[in-house]
C-alpha positions as CSV (number, residue, x, y, z in Angstrom):
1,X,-17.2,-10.9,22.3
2,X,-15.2,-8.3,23.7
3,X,-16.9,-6.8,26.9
4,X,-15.7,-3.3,25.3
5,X,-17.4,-4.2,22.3
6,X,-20.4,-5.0,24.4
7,X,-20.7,-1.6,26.0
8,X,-20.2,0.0,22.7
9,X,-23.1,-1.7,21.5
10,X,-25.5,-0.7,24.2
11,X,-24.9,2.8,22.9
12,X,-25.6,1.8,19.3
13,X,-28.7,0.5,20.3
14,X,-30.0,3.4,21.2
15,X,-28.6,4.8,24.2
16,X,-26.8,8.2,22.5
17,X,-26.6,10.0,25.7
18,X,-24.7,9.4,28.4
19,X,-20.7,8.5,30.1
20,X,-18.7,5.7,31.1
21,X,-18.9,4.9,34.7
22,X,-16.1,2.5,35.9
23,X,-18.1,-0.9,36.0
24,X,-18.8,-0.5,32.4
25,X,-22.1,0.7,32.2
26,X,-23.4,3.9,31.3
27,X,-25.0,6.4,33.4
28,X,-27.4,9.2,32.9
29,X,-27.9,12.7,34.4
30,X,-29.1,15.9,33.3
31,X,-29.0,16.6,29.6
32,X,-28.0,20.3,30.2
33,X,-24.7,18.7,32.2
34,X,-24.3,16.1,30.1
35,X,-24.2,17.8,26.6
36,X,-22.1,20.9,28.0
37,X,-18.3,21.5,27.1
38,X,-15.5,23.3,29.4
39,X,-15.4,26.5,27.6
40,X,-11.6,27.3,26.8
41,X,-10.3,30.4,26.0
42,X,-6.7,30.5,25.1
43,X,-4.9,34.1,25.8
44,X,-4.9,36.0,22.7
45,X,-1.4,36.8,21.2
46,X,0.0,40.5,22.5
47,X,0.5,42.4,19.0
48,X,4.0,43.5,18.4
49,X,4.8,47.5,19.3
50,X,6.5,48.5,15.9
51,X,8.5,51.3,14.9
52,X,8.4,55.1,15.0
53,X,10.3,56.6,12.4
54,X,11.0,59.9,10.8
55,X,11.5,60.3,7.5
56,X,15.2,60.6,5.9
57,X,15.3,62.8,2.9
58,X,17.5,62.0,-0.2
59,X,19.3,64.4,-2.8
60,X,17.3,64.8,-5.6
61,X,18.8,68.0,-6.6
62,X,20.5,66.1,-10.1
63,X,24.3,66.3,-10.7
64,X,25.5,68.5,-13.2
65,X,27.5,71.1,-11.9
66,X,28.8,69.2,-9.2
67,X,32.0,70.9,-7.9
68,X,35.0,68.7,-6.3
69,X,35.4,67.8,-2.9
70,X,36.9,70.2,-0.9
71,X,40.6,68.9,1.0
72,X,40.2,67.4,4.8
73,X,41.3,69.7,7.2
74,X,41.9,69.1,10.7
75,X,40.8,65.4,10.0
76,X,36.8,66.8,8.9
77,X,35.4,67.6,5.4
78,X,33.0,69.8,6.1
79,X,30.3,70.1,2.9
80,X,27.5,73.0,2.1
81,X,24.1,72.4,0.0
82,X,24.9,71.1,-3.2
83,X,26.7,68.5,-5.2
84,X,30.0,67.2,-4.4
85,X,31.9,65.0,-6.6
86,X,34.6,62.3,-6.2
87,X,35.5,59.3,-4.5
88,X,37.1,59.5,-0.3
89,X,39.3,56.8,0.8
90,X,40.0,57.2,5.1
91,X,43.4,55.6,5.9
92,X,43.0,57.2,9.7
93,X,40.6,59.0,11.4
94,X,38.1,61.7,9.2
95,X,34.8,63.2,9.6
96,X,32.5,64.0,7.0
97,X,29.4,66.4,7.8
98,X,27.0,67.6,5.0
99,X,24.3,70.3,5.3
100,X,21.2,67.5,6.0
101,X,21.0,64.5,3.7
102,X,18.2,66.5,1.3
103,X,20.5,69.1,0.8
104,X,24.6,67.4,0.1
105,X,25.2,64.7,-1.9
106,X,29.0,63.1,-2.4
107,X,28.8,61.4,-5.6
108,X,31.4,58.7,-6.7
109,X,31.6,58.5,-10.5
110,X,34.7,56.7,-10.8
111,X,33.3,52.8,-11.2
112,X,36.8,51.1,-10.1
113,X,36.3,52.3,-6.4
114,X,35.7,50.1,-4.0
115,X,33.3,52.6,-2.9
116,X,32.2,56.3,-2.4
117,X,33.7,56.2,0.7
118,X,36.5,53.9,1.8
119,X,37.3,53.0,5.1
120,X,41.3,51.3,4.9
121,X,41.9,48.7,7.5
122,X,42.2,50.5,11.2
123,X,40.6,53.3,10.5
124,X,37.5,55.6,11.9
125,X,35.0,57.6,10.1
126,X,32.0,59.3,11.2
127,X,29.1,60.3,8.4
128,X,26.6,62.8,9.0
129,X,24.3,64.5,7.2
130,X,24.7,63.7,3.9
131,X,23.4,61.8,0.6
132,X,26.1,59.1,-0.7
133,X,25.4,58.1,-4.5
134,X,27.6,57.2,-7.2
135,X,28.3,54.4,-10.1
136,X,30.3,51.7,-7.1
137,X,28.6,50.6,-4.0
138,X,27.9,53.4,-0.9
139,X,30.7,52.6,1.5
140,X,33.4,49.6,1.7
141,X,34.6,49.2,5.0
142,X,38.3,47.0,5.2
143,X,38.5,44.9,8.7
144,X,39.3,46.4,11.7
145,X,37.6,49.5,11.3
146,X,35.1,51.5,13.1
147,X,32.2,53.5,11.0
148,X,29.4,55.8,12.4
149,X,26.7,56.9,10.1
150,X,24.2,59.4,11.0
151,X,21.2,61.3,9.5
152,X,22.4,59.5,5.8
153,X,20.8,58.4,2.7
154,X,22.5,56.0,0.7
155,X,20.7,55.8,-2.8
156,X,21.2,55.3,-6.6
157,X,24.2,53.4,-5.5
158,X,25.5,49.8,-7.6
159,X,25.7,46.7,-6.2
160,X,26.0,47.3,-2.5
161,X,24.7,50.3,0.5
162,X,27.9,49.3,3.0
163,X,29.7,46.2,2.7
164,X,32.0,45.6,5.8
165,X,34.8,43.3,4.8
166,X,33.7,41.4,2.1
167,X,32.5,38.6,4.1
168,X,35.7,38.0,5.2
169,X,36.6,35.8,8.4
170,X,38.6,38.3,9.7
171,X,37.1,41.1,10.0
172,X,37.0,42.9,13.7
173,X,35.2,46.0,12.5
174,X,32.5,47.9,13.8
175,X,29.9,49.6,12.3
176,X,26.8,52.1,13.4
177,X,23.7,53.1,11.6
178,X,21.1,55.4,12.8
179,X,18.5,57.9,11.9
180,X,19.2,56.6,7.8
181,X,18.2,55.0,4.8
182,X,19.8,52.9,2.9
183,X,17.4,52.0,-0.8
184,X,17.6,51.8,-4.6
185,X,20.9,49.8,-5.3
186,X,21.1,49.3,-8.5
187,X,22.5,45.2,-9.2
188,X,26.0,44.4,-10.3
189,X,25.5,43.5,-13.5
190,X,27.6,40.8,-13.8
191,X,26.6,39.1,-10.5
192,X,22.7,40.6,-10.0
193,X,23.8,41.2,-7.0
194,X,22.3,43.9,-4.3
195,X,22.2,44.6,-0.9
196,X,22.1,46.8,1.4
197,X,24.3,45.9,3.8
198,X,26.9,43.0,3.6
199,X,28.8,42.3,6.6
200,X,31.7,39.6,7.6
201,X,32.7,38.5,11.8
202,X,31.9,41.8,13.2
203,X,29.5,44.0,15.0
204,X,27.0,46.2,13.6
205,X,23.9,48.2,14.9
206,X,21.0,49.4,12.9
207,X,18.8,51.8,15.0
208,X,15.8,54.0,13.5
209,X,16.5,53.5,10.0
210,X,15.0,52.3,6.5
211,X,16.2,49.2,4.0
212,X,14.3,49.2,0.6
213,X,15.0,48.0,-2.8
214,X,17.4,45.4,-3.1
215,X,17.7,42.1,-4.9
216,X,19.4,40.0,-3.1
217,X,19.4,41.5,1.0
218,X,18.5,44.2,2.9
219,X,21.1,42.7,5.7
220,X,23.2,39.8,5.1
221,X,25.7,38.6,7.9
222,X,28.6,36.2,7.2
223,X,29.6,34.4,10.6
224,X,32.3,31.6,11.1
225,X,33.2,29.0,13.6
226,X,35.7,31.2,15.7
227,X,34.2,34.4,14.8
228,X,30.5,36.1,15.3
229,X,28.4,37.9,13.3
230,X,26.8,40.5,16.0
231,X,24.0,42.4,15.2
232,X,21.3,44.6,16.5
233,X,18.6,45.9,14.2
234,X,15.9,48.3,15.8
235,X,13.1,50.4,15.5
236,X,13.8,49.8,11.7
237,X,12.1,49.6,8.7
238,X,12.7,46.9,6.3
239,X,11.0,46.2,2.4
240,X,11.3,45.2,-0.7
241,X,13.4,42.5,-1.2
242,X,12.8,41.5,-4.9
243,X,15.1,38.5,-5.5
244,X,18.1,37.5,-7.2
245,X,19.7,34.1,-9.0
246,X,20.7,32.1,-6.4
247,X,18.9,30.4,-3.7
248,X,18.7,32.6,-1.1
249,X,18.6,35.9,-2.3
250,X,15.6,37.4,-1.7
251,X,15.8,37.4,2.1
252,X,15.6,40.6,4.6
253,X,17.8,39.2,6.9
254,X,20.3,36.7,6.5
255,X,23.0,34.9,8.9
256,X,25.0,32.1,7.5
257,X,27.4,30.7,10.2
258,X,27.8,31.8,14.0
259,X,25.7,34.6,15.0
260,X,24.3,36.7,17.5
261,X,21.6,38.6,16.0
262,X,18.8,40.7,17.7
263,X,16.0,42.2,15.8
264,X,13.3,44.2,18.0
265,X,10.8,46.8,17.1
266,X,11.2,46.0,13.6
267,X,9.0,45.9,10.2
268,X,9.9,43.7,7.6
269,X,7.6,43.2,4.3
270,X,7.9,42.3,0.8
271,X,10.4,40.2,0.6
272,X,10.8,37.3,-2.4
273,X,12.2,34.1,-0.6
274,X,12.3,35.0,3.1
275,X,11.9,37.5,5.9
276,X,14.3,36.5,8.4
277,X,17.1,32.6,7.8
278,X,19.7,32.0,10.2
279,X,21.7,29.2,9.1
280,X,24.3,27.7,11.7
281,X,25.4,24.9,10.9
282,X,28.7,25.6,12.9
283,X,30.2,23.4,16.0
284,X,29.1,26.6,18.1
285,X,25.7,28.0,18.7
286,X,23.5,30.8,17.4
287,X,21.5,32.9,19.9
288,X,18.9,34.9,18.1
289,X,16.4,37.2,20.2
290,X,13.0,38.6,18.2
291,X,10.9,41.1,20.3
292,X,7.8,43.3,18.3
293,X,8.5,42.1,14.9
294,X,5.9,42.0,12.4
295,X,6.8,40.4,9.1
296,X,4.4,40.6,6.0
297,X,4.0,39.4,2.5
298,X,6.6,36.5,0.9
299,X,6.4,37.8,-3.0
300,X,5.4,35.3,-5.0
301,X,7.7,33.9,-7.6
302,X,8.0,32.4,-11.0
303,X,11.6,31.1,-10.1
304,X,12.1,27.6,-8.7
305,X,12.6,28.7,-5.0
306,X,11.8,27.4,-1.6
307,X,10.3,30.3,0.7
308,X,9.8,30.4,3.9
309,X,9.4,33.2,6.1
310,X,11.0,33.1,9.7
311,X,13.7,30.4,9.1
312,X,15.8,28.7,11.8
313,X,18.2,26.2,10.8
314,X,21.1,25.0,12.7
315,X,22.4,25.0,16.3
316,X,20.4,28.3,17.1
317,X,19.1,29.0,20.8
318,X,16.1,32.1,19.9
319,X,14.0,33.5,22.1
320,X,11.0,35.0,20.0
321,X,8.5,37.7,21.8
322,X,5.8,39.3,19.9
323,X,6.3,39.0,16.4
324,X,3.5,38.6,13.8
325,X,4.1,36.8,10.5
326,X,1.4,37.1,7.6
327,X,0.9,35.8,3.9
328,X,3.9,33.9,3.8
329,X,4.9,31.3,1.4
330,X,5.9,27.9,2.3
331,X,6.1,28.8,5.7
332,X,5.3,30.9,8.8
333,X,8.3,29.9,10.8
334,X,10.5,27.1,10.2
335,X,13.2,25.1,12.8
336,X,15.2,22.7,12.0
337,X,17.8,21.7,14.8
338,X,16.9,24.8,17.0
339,X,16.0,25.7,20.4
340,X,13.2,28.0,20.3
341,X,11.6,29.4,23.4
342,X,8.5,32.1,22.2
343,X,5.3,33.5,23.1
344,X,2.9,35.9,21.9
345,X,3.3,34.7,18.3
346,X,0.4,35.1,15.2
347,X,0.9,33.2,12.1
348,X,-2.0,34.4,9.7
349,X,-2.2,33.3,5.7
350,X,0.8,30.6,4.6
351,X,0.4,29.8,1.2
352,X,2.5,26.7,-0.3
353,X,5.8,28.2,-2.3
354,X,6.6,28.8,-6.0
355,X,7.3,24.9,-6.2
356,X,3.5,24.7,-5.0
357,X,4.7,22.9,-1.9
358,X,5.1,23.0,2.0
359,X,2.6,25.6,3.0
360,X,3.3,25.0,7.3
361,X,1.9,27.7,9.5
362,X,4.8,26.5,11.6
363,X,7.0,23.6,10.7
364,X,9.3,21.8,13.3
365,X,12.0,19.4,12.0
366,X,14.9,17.0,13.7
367,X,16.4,18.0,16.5
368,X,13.8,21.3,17.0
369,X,12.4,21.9,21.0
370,X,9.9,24.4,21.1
371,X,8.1,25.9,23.9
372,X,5.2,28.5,23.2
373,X,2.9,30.2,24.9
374,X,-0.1,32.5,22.9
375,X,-0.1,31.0,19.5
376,X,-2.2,32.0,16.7
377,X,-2.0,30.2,13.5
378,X,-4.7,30.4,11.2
379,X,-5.2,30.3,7.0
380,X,-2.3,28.2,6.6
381,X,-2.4,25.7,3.8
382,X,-1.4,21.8,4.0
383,X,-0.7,22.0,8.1
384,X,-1.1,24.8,10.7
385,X,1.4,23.2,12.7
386,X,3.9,20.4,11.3
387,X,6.4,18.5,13.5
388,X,8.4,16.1,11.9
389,X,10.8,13.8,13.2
390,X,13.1,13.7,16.4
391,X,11.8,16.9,17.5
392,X,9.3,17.9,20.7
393,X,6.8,20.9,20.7
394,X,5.4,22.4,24.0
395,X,2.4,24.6,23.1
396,X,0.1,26.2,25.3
397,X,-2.8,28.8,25.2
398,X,-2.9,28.5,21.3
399,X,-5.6,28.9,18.7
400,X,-5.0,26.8,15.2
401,X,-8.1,27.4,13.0
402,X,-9.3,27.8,9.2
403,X,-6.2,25.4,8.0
404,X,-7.1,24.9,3.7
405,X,-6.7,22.4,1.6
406,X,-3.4,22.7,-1.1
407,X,-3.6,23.3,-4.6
408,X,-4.8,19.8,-5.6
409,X,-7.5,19.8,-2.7
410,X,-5.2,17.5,-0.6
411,X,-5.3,18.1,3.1
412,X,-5.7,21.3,5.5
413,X,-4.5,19.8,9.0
414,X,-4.5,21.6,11.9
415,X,-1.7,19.9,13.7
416,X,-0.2,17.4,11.6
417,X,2.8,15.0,14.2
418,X,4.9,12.5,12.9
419,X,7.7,10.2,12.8
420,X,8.9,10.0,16.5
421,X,8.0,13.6,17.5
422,X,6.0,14.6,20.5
423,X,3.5,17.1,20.9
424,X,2.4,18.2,24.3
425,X,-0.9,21.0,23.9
426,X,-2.3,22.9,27.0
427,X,-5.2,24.8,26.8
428,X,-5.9,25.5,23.1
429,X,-8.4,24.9,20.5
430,X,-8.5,23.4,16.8
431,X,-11.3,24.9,14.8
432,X,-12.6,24.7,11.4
433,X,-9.7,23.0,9.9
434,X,-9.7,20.1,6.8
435,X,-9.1,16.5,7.2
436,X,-7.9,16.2,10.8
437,X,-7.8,18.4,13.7
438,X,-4.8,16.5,14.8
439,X,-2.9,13.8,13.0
440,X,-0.5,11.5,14.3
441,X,1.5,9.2,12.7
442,X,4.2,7.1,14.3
443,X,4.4,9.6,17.0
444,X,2.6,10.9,20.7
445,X,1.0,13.5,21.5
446,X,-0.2,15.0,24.7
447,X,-3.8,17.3,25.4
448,X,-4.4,19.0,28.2
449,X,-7.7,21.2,28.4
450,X,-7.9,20.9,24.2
451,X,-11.2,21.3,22.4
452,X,-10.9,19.8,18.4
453,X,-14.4,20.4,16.8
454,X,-15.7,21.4,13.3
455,X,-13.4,19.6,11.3
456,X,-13.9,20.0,7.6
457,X,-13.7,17.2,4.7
458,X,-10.5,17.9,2.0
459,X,-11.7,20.0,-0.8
460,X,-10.9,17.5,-3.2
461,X,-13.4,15.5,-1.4
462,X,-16.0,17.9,-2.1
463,X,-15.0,18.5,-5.5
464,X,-14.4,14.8,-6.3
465,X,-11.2,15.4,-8.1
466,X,-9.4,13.3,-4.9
467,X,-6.2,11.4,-6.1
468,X,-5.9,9.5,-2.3
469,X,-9.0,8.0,-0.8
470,X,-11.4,9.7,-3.0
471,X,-14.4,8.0,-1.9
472,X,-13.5,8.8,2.0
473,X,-14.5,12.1,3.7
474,X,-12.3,12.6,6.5
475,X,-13.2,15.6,8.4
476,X,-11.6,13.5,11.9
477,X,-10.8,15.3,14.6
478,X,-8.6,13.5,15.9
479,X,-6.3,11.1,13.7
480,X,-3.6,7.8,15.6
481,X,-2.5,5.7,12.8
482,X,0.8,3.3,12.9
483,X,1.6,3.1,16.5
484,X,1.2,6.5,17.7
485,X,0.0,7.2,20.7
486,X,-2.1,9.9,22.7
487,X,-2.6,11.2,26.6
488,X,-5.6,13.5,27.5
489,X,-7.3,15.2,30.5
490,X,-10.0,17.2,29.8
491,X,-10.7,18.0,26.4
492,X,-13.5,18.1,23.8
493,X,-14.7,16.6,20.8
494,X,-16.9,18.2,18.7
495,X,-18.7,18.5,15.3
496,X,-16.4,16.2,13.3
497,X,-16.8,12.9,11.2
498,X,-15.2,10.3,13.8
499,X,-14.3,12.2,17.0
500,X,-10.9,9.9,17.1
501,X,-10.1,8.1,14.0
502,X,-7.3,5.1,15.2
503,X,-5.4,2.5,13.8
504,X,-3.1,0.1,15.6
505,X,-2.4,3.0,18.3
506,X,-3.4,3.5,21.5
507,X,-4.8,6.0,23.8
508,X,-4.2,6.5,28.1
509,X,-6.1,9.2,30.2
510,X,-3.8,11.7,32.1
511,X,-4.7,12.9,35.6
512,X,-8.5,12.6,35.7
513,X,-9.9,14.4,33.0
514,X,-12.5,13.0,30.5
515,X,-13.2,13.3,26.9
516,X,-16.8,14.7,25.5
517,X,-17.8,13.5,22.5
518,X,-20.2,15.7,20.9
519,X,-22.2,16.2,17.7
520,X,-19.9,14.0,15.8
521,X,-21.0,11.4,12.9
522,X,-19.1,8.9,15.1
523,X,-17.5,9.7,18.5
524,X,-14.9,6.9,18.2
525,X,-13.5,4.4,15.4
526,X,-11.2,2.1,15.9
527,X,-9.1,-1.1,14.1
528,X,-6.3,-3.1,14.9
529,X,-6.1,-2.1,18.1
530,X,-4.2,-4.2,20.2
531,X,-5.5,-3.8,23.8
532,X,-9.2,-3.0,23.8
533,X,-9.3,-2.9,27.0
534,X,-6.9,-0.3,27.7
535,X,-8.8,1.4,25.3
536,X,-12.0,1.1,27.3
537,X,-9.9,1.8,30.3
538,X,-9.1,5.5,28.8
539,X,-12.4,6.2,27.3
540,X,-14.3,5.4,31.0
541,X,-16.1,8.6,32.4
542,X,-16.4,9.9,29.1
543,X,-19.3,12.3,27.9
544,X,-20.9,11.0,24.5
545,X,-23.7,13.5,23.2
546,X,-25.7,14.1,20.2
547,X,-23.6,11.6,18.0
548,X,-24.4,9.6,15.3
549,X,-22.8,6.4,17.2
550,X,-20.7,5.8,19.6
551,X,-17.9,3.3,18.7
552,X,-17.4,1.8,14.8
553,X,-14.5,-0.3,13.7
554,X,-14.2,0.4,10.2
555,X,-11.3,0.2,8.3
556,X,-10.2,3.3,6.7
557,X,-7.6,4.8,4.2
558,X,-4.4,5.8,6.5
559,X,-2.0,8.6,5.2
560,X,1.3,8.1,5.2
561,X,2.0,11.4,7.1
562,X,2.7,14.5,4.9
């Protein structure tokens, strides 16, 4: 018999206490010692610092009576209180000033505008002080031009707040918002269409300022290979984002193509599909930057959408700092092909989609690198953390807890690694979750100074309505399966079915930490391992206490990763 499988059953015969020395045998000393874990405590999350904003106050004096615009003189249209209507179109240079955005309103009522104000290719315009409504979209802006809005409302507007070249490649313009609000766009009614701001290759700014009440975006950004999008949204408000017929409207703020976009000091909630996607799929590379964000509440719909909530998908560098995501749908934060570098990050409540799928606290895909620092997901659904495929995931100082089954009572991972990615953990724990604490599948993973403990059975399990392995608990904390393989110094066990659950994997020690085993129904099961006695190599100088054995070999049901 294996001499591994020998020391193993010393401990089943009755000696539940005690470690692996290096000759194999097990030695005693103080219960107190023995049965104490290294407390961790991961640095909690910094919370974002979100915006200060003063109110912007629309027209709402009606608009009968309205008398026409007056003529520009001196390049300026200067307006009193009141109602002013008719349509401007800028071929130069023109500024328009109102009495306070509660008190003038330009109104455009002519529906074959482009907009209520105009801006032709080349030329500047400066906005202040006024309300813009009207039956075509706020302002249309032609490339090359440069547009300053201050102290505005644009409401009660159709189809679009500003849209800045159409989306077109060329574009060149520039355009400033502060100190306004852009909300209530009524949809095109041939398209659904509404947003508030649409805007091709250019640069644009959004400082101290509201977005509410479109269907489609609040911001959407069109980028190309030789051309960026350029964009800087801060201390603003964003909300209410309802949804319209295609995929991807729905979404606060979306980039498709090459990018720069920062977004700090920001709020962004209710929002159907998702709170922030950047695509890049372009030869060049995104650079996003995310300081103090807080996102909140994915709207739940009867349409057959995927959601997500922070999306990264493409060749896109971000560096994210401070940002809180809550009550998403399908997930926290997504990255597919992206370099993410983040810290001080809480992901709190991700619910699977309208499709009833995904669910991911935080889901990393092909191609992603992550390093984090201060994570904090928690209430997800499915998998607190997914990584998937050619992909690597530093984490350190992290918290992944409370992780819930799906709708059919399947699952509830806290960290769920597969299919060739790598997962390195430093100082973290991975509490109260369903099924596994950690399962890997065809992959490695790395855990420095981790403790897994309390790990739950599916809820299908409970309620007996299991479709896969209904007759099995789970509840592991730690899950191998199909060649995967994990590194350890100095982390803790606790309060689970089988403490490590493995099948034809394998396990090494890094530096000289230990493993304790405590207070689990089995500290370690094992089959088809190939090398016992690297295996008993790993696992000498480890603590076992208060289980119910020590070392089983049963066979159990494996998933197939997620």
């Amino acid at each position: 018999m294996n001499r591994f499988i020998l020391i193993m059953l010393l401990f089943l015969s009755g000696c539940s206490e005690g470690r692996f020395v290096s000759d194999g045998e097990p030695e005693h000393s103080d219960e107190d010692e023995i049965c104490s874990s290294v407390e961790i405590k991961p640095g909690p999350p910094d919370r974002p610092v979100l915006p200060e904003i003063d109110g912007i106050p629309e027209y709402s004096g009606g608009y009968d009576n309205c008398k026409a615009l007056p003529e520009i003189k001196n390049g300026m249209i200067e307006l009193d209180r009141g109602c002013f209507k008719g349509c401007i179109v800028i071929p130069g240079e023109l500024t328009v000033t109102g009495a306070g955005s509660g008190e003038t309103v330009i109104f455009c009522d002519d529906p074959q505008k482009n907009g209520a104000i105009e801006l032709m290719q080349g030329s500047k315009a400066v906005i202040t002080d006024v309300t813009v409504s009207g039956v075509t979209r706020g302002m249309y802006v032609d490339p090359q031009s440069y547009l300053t809005v201050e102290k505005i409302a644009i409401s009660n507007v159709v189809k679009g707040g500003i849209n800045v070249c159409n989306g077109e490649s060329f574009c060149k313009s520039r355009v400033s918002i502060s100190n306004s609000e852009i909300s209530h766009v009524t949809p095109d009614e041939n398209s659904g269409v509404s947003y508030g701001i649409s805007m091709g290759p250019g640069v644009l700014t959004v400082k101290n300022s509201k977005l509410s009440g479109f269907n489609s975006f609040a911001v959407a950004l069109w980028g190309d290979v030789s051309n960026k999008a350029e964009t800087v949204i801060e201390n603003s408000v964003i909300s209410d984002v309802y949804g319209g017929k295609t995929a991807f409207e729905g979404t606060a703020v979306y980039s498709e193509g090459l990018s720069n976009v920062t977004v700090k000091r920001t709020e962004i909630e209710n929002a159907a599909v998702s709170f922030i996607y950047i695509s890049s799929e372009t030869a060049g590379t995104s650079e996003i930057f995310i300081e103090d964000v807080s996102m909140n509440n994915i709207i739940a719909q009867d349409q057959d959408k995927e959601q997500g909530g922070l999306v990264l998908d493409g060749n896109i560098d971000a560096v994210i700092k401070r940002i809180e995501v809550s009550d998403s749908r399908g997930y926290g934060i997504f990255s597919k092909n992206a370099v993410i570098a983040g810290e001080d990050i809480s992901i709190s409540g991700v619910s699977s989609d309208s499709k009833g799928e995904n669910g991911f606290g935080m889901a990393l895909f092909d191609g992603s690198s992550s390093v984090l620092s201060r994570l904090k997901i928690e209430k997800g659904t499915v998998a607190g953390l997914f990584i998937d495929g050619l992909c690597k995931a530093e984490v350190g100082n992290f918290v992944i807890n409370e992780t819930v089954s799906d709708a059919s009572g399947e699952f509830g991972i806290g960290a769920a690694v597969q299919e060739e990615a790598e997962l390195i953990m430093d100082t973290g724990i991975i509490d109260s979750n369903r099924e596994s604490g950690v399962m890997v599948y065809n992959a490695s993973v790395t855990a420095v100074n981790v403790a897994v403990k309390d790990t739950g059975p599916r809820k299908c399990h409970i309620e007996k309505t299991c479709g896969f392995a209904p007759g099995t608990p789970f509840g592991h904390g730690i899950s191998l399966y199909h060649g995967s393989a994990m590194s350890f110094s100095g982390i803790t066990i606790s309060g689970n079915s089988n403490g490590i659950n493995m099948e034809s994997s394998e396990i090494s020690r890094k530096y000289h930490g230990k493993i304790s085993f405590i207070g689990n129904a089995s500290a370690v099961n094992a089959w088809d391992i190939e090398w016992l006695s690297e295996l008993e190599k790993a696992l000498a100088g480890s603590v076992f206490c208060g289980n119910g054995s020590i070392f089983t070999t049963d066979t159990q049901p494996v998933r197939d990763g997620i």
